[in-house]
C-alpha positions as a Markdown table, in Angstrom:
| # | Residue | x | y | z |
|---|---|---|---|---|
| 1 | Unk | -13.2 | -5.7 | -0.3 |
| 2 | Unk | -14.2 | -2.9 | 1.3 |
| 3 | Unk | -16.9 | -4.0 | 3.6 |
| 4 | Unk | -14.2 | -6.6 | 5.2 |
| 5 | Unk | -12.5 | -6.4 | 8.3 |
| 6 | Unk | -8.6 | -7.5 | 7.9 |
| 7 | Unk | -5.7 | -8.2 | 10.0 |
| 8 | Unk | -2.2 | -6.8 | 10.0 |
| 9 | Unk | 1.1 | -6.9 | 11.9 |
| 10 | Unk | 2.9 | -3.9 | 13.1 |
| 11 | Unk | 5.7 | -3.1 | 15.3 |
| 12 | Unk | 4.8 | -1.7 | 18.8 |
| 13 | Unk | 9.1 | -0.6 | 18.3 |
| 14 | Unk | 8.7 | 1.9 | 15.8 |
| 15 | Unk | 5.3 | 1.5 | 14.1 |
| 16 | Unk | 6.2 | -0.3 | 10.6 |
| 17 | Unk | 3.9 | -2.8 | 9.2 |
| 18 | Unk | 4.8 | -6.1 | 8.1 |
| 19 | Unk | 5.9 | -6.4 | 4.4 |
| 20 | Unk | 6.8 | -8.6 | 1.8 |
| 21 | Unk | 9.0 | -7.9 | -0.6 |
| 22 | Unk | 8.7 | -10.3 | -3.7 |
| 23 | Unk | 11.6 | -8.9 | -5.6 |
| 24 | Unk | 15.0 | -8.7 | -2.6 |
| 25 | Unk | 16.7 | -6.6 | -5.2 |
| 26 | Unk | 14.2 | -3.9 | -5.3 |
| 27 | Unk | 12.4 | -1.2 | -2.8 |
| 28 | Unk | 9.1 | -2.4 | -4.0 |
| 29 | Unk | 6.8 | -3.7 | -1.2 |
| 30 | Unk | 3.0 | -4.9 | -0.3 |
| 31 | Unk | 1.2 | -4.6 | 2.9 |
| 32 | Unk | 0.5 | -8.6 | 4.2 |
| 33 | Unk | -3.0 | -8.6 | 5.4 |
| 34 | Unk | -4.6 | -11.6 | 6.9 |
| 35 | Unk | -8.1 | -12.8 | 6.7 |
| 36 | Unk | -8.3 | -14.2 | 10.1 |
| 37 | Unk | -6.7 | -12.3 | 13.5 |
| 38 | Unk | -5.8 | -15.8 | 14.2 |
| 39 | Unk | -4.1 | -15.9 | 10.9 |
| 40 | Unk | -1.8 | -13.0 | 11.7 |
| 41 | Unk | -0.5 | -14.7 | 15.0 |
| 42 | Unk | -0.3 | -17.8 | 12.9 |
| 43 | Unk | 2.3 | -16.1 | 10.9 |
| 44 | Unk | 4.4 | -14.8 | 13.5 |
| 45 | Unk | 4.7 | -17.9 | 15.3 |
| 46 | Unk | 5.6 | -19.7 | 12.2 |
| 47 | Unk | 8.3 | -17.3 | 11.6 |
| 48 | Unk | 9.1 | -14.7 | 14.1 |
| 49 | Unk | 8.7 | -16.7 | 17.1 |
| 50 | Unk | 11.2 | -15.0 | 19.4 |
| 51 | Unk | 9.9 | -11.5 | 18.4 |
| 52 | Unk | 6.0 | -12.3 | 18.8 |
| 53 | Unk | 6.0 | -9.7 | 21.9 |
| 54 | Unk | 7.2 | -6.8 | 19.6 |
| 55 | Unk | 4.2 | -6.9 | 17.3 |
| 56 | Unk | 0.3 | -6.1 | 17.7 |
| 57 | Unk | -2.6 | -7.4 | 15.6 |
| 58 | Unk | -4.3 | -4.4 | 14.2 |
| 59 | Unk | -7.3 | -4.8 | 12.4 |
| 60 | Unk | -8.9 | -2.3 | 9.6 |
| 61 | Unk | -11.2 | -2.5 | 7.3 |
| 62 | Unk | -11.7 | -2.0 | 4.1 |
| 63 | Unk | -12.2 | 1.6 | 3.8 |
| 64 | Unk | -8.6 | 2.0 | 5.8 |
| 65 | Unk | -6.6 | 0.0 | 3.4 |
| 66 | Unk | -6.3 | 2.8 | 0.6 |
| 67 | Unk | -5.1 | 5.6 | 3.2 |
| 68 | Unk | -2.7 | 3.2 | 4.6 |
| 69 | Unk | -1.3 | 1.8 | 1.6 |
| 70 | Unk | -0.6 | 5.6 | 0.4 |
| 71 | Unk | 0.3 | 7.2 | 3.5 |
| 72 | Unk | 3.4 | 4.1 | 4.0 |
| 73 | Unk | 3.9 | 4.1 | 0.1 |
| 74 | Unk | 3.1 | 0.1 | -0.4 |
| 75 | Unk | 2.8 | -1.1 | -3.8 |
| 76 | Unk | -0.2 | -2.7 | -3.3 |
| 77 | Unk | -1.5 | -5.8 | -0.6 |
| 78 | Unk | 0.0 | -9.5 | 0.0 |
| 79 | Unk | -2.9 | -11.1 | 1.2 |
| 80 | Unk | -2.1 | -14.0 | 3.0 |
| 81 | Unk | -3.7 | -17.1 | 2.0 |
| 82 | Unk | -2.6 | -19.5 | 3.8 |
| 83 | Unk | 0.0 | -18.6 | 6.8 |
| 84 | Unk | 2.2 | -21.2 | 7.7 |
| 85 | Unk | 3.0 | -22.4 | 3.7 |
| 86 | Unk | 2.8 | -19.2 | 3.3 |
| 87 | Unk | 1.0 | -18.6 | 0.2 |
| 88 | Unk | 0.6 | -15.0 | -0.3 |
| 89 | Unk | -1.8 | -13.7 | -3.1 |
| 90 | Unk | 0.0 | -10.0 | -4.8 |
| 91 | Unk | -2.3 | -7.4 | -5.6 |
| 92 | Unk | -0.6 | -3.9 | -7.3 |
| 93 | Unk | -2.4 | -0.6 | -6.7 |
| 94 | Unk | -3.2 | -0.2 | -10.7 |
């Protein structure tokens, strides 16, 4: 995991990553990172169309992740397996 580039979504607005939040009755959420750049524009056209122009593609690698996921206080990574089902894969920080 560390050696691989990934993909995320963040607003060019104010600078927040895209999260998901498995549980809508608690604070808890996970960074989505896709596999594929294409992927991550996948996603947003799937479903954020009309906002597409108010996020950029960043991509990180592996040795990023940890600083990121600390720094905005992310339980832990949604990777996106498949983006227009989607089928996210949850992994916690333990």
């Amino acid at each position: 995991m560390l050696h691989q580039v990934y993909h995320i979504l963040r607003s060019k607005q104010d600078g927040q990553y895209i999260a998901a939040h498995p549980d809508p009755d608690s604070p808890t959420q996970y960074l989505l990172l896709f596999s594929e750049y294409a992927d991550a524009l996948s996603y947003l056209n799937k479903y954020a169309q009309e906002l597409v122009d108010r996020f950029t593609v960043e991509s990180i690698s592996g040795t990023q992740l940890k600083g990121i996921l600390q720094r905005w206080s992310f339980a832990g990574i949604g990777l996106v397996k498949d983006p227009l089902l989607p089928r996210i894969e949850f992994l916690g920080l333990d």
